[in-house]
C-alpha positions as CSV (number, residue, x, y, z in Angstrom):
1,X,0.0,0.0,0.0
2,X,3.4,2.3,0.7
3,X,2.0,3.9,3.8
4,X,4.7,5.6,5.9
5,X,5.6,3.8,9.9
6,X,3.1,6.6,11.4
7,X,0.8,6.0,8.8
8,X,0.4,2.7,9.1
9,X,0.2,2.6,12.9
10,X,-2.6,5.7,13.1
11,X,-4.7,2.9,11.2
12,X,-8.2,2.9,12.7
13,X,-10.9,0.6,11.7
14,X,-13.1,3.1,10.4
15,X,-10.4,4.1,7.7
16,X,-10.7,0.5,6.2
17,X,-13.3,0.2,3.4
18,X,-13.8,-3.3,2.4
19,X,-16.9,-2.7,0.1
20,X,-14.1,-0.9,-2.3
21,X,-10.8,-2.6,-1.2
22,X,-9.5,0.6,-0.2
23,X,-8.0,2.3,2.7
24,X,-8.4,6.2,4.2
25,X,-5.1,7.4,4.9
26,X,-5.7,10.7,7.0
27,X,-2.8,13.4,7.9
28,X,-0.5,11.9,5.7
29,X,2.6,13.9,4.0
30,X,1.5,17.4,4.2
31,X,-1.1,16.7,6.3
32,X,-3.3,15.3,3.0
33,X,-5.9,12.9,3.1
34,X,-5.6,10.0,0.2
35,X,-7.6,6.7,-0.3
36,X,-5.4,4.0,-1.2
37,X,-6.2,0.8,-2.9
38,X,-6.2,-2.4,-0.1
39,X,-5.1,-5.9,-1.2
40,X,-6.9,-9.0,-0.3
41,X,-3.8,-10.6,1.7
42,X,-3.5,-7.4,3.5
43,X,-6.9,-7.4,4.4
44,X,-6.7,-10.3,5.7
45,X,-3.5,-10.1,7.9
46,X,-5.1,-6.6,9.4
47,X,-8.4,-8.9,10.1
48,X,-6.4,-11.7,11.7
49,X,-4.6,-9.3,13.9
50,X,-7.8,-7.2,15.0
51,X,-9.4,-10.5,15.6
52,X,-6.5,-10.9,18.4
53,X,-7.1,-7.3,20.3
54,X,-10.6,-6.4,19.1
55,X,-9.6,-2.5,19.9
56,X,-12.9,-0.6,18.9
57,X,-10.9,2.3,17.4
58,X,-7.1,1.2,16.6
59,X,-5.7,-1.4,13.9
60,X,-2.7,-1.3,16.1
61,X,-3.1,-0.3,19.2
62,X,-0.5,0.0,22.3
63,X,0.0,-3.7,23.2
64,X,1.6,-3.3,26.7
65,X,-0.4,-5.2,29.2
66,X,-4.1,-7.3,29.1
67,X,-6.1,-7.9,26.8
68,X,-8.4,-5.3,28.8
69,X,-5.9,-3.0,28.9
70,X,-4.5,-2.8,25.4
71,X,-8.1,-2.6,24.4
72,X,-8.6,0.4,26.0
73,X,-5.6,2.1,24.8
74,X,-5.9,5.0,23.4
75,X,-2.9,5.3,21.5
76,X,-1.4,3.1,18.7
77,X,1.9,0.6,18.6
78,X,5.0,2.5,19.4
79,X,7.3,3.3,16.5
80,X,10.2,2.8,17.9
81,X,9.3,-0.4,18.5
82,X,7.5,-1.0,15.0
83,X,11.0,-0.4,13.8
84,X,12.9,-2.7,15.8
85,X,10.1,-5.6,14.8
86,X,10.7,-4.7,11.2
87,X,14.3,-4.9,11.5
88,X,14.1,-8.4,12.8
89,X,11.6,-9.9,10.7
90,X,13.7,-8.7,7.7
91,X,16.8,-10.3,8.8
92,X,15.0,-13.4,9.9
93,X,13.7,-13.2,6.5
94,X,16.6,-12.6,4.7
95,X,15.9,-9.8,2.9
96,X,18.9,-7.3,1.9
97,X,18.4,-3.6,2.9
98,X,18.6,-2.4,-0.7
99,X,16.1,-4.6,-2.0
100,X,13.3,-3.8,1.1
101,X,10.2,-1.5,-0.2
102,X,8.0,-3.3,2.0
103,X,4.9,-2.1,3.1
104,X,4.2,-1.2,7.0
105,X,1.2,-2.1,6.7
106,X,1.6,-5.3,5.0
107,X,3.9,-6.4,7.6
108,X,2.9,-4.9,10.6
109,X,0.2,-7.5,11.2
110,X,2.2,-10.5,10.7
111,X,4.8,-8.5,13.6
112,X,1.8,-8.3,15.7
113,X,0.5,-12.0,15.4
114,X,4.0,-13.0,16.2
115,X,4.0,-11.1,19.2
116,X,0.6,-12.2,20.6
């Protein structure tokens, strides 16, 4: 989808349309909204993941403590430690640095299942 990190994580349910397979992206670069086109196997990793934490409002919400807890959280997955995730699941992986245009968002819920 080539959402930015803090794109990605600001994700909130509302901004996923799966009537048109597409996703609101608000406040992105120079504070613009954009719709972006959603892929089924994205879909479906961001399903499997909410499934997990049912947050009412986040896609990826602050996972530190409970279940209770992190669904009440009111804000999303730290990026610091989005980063560090992503730099582990690309080495694991096996995927060199100059060839990595992966998608946060893509990724991010296959982190997240990991973690749970």
């Amino acid at each position: 989808m080539g959402l930015r990190l803090e794109e990605a994580l600001s994700l909130q349910v509302a901004d996923i349309d799966t009537g048109y397979n597409r996703v609101h992206i608000r406040r992105g670069k120079g504070h613009k909204d954009r719709l972006v086109p959603l892929p089924d196997l994205t879909l479906l990793g961001l399903r499997a993941l909410w499934s997990k934490h049912r947050h009412p409002n986040l896609i990826f919400p602050n996972a530190k403590g409970s279940l209770e807890t992190i669904q009440r959280a009111t804000t999303h997955m730290d990026k610091g430690g989005a980063q560090k995730a992503m730099k582990i699941v690309v080495t694991e992986c096996g995927i060199k640095k100059k060839s990595l245009y992966t998608s946060f968002a893509t990724v991010l819920p296959l982190i997240s299942l990991n973690a749970a």
